[in-house]
N, C-alpha and C positions, 0 to 999 in steps of 0.2 A: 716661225722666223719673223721677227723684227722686220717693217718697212723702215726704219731708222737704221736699225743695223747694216740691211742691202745696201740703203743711203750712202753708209759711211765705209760698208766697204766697198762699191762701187768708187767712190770718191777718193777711196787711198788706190786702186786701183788706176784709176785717170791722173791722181798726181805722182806718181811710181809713171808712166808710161809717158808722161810730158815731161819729169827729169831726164829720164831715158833720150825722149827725143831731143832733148836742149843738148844733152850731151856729146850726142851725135853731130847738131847745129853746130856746135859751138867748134867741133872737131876738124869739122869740115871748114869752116871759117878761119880757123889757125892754118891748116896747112894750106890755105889759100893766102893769107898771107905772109906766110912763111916763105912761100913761092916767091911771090911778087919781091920781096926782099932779098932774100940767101941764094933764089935760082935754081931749088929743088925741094919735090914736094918730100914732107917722112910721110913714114910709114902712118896707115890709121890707127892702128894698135898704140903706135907712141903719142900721136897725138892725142887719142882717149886719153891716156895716162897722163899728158900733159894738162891737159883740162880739167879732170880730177883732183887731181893735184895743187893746181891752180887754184881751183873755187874752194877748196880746201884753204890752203894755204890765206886767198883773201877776205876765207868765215874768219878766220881766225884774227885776223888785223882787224877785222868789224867788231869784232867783240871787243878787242881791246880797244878801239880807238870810238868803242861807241859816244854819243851824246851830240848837243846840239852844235856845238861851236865844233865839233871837231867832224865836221860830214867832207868838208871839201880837204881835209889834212886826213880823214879817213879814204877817199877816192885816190890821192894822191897816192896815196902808203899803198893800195892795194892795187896801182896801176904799176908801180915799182918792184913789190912783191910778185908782180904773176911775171914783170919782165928777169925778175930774179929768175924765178920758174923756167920762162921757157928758154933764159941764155944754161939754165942746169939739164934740164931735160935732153933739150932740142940742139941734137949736134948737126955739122954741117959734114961735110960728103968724108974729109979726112977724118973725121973722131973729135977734133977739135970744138971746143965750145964756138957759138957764133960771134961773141964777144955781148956784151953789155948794152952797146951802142944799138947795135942791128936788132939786140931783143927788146928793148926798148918803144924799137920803129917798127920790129911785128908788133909787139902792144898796141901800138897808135892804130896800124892800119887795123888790126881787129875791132877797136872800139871805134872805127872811123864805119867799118862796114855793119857794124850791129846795129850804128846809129843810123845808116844810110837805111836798112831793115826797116827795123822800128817807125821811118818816116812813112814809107812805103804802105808799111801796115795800118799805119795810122790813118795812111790816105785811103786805102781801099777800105776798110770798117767805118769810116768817118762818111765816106761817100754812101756804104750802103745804109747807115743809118739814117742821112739823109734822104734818102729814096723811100725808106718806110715812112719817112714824114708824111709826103705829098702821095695821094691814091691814083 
């Protein structure tokens, strides 16, 4: 056997297991703020599916909307597209869609909390890297 091969299948392995777990992240993060909005959590099965769906749905606006001038009319389209998603997926206690509006404002709070994340994370790796500066 290949030490390149282990390499690279080790590494489809670790990135197979970090989509998995973003999937998961990402799942949990919706009906969080799902909550915070509508007043009740869905189920995680529908939220996976909503997620999927989703990142599906805004591959697909990326491809179309690639290039350089079109990056913030690319975000735009794909912040509207996944609110498309979760007002189609994501019903509220009667059957009824949440409306447009409400899925919209779970969008925001999603990417309000990924970024609060992302800051977080940035501050603790940023700290420990700083720390292996100085001995």
């Amino acid at each position: 056997m290949s030490v390149f091969g282990a390499l690279a299948g080790a590494g489809l392995v670790f990135g197979l297991l970090g989509i998995g777990v973003g999937v998961v992240v990402s799942a949990l993060v919706l009906s969080l703020a799902y909550r915070l909005v509508v007043g009740h959590m869905p189920d995680l099965a529908r939220a996976l599916a909503v997620v999927v769906a989703s990142w599906l749905a805004k591959w697909v606006v990326m491809l179309i909307l690639h290039g350089g001038a079109g990056g913030l009319l690319s975000w735009v389209a794909q912040f509207l597209v996944g609110a498309l998603v979760i007002n189609m997926l994501l019903l509220a206690k009667d059957g009824s869609p949440i409306g447009y509006g409400k899925s919209c404002l779970v969008q925001l709070f999603c990417t309000v909390i990924f970024v609060a994340i992302g800051v977080v994370l940035a501050l603790v790796f940023g700290g420990m890297m700083l720390g292996m500066l100085h001995p």
